[in-house]
C-alpha positions as CSV (number, residue, x, y, z in Angstrom):
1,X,8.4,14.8,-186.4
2,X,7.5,18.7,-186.6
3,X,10.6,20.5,-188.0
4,X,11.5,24.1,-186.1
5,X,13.5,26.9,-187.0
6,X,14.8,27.0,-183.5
7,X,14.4,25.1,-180.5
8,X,12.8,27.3,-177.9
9,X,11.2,26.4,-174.8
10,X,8.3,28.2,-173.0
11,X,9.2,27.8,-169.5
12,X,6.0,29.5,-168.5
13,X,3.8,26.9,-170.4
14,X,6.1,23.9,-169.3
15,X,4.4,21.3,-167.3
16,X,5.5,20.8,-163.6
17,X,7.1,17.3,-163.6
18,X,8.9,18.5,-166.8
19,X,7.9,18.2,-170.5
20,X,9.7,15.8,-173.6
21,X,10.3,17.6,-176.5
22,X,10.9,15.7,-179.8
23,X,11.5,17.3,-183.1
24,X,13.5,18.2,-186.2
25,X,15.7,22.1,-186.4
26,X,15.8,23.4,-189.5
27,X,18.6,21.9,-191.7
28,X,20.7,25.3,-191.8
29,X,20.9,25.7,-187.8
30,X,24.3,23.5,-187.8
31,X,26.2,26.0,-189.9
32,X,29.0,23.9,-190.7
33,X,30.2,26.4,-193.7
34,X,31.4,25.5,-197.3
35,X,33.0,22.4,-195.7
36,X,32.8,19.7,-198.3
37,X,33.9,17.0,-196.8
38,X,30.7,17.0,-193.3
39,X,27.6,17.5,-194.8
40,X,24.8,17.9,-192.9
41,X,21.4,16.0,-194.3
42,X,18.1,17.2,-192.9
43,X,18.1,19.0,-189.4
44,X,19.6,18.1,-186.1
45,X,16.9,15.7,-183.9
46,X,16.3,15.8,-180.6
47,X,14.2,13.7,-177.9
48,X,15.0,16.1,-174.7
49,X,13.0,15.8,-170.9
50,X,12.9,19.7,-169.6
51,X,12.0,20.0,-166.5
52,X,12.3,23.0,-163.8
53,X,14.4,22.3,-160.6
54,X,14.3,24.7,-158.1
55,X,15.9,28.2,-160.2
56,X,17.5,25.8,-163.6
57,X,15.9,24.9,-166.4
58,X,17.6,21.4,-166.8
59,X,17.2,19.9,-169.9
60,X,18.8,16.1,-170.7
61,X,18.1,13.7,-173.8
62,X,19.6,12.7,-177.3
63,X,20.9,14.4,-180.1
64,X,21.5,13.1,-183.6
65,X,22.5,14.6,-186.6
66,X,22.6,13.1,-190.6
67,X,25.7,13.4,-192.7
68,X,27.3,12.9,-196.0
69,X,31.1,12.9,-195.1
70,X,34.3,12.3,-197.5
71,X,36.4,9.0,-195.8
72,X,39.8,10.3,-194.6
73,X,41.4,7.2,-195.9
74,X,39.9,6.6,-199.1
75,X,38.1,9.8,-200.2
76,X,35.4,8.1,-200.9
77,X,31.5,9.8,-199.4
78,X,29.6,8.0,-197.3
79,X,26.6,8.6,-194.6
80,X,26.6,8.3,-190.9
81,X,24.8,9.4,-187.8
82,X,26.3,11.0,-184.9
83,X,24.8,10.9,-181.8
84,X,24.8,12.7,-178.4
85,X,22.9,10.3,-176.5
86,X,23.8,12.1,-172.7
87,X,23.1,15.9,-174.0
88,X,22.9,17.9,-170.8
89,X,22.4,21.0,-169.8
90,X,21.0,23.9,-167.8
91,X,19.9,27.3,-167.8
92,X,19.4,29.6,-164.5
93,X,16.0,30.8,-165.1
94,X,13.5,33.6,-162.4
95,X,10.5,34.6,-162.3
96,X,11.0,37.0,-165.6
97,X,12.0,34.6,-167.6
98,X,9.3,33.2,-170.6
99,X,11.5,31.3,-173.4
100,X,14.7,29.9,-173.3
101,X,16.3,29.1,-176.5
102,X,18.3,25.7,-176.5
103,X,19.3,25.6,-180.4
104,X,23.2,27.1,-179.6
105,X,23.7,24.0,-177.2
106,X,21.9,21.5,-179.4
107,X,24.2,22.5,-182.0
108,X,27.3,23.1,-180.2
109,X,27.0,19.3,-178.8
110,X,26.3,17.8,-182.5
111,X,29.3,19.7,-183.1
112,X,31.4,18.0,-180.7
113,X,30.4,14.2,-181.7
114,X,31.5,15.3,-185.5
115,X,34.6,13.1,-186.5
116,X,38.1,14.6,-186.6
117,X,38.6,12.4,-189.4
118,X,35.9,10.6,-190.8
119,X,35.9,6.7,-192.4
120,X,33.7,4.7,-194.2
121,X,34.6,1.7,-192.2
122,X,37.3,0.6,-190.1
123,X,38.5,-1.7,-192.1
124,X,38.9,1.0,-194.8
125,X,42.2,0.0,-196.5
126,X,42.6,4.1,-198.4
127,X,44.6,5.0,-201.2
128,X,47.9,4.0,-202.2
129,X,50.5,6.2,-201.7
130,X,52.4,6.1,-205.0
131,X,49.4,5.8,-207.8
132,X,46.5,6.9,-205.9
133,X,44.3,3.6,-206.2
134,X,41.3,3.0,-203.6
135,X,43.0,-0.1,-202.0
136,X,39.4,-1.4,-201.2
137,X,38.4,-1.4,-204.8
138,X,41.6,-3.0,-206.4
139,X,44.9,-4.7,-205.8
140,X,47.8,-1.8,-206.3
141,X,50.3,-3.1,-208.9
142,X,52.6,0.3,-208.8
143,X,55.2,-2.1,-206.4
144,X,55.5,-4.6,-209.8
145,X,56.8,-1.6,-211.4
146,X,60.1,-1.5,-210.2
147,X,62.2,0.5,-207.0
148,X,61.0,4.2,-206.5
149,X,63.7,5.8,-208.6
150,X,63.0,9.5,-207.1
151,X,66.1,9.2,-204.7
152,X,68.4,7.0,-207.3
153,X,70.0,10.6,-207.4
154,X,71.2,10.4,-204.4
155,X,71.7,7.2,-204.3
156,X,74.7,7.7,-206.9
157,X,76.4,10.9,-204.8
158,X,76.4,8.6,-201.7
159,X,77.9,5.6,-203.4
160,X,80.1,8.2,-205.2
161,X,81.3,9.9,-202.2
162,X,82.0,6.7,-200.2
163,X,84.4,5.5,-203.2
164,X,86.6,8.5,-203.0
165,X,87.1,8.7,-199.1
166,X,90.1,7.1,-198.2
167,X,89.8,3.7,-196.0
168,X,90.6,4.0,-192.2
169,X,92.9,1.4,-190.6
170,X,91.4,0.3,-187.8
171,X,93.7,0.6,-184.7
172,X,94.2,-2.8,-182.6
173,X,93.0,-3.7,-179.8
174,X,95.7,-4.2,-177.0
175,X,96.0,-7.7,-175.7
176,X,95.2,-7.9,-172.2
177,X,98.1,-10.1,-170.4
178,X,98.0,-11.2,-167.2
């Protein structure tokens, strides 16, 4: 697989039933940022059919991208694959126009399939919530330490407060006599 800096197609050169392009951007094209939790590995990769109907350039294939990403649950990285496999889309093109860049939509649709929240596995169990421990790597034994004494404070004010309010009588119901 030839990698490109961009993905530019000469429409005057293109072929009339319509050409497939395969290939490999250059890795930096996805311009994610600093983000460390979605790496990108290696460029985007693309199997695309572009083909001229009537005044569009239409253009329809698969996208793919590599990544390293942090699991939301456990913070743990892993790799994956996202995949555009119904990338469409069109460009009006006339008689002046030579090249049309498709990079900005390749990119844009890889950006779309990205997770909002990434995880090593479904069954990912993450992190406990009082220690921190990767629940898929050992049992948690914080809950054999005792109650969560972090509200005991409060605890005491409530019990205090309902000692010194004075008991309500209840009033009676009214029998009903018929």
């Amino acid at each position: 697989m030839e990698t490109q800096g961009r993905l530019i197609v000469d429409v005057a050169r293109l072929a009339k039933g319509g050409e497939w392009f395969r290939g490999e951007t250059a890795a930096d094209l996805l311009e994610l940022g600093e983000s460390e939790f979605v790496t990108p590995e290696g460029g985007m990769r693309y199997a695309l059919k572009v083909e001229i109907i009537g005044t569009e350039l239409l253009v329809r294939g698969e996208v793919r991208q590599r990544l390293t990403c942090v699991c939301s649950r456990c913070a743990e990285r892993f790799e994956t694959e996202v995949v555009d496999p119904e990338f469409v889309c069109s460009h009006e093109i006339n008689a002046a126009t030579d090249f049309v860049d498709l990079t900005e939509e390749v990119r844009e649709a890889i950006i779309l399939t990205l997770p909002g929240y990434p995880v090593c596995r479904e069954s990912c169990r993450g992190l406990c919530m009082a220690c921190g421990a990767n629940l898929n790597d050992a049992v948690c034994r914080c809950h054999e330490l005792g109650k969560d004494n972090r509200w005991a404070a409060l605890d005491v004010l409530k019990t205090d407060l309902d000692a010194s309010r004075p008991k309500r009588a209840r009033p009676r119901e009214k029998s009903r006599e018929k």
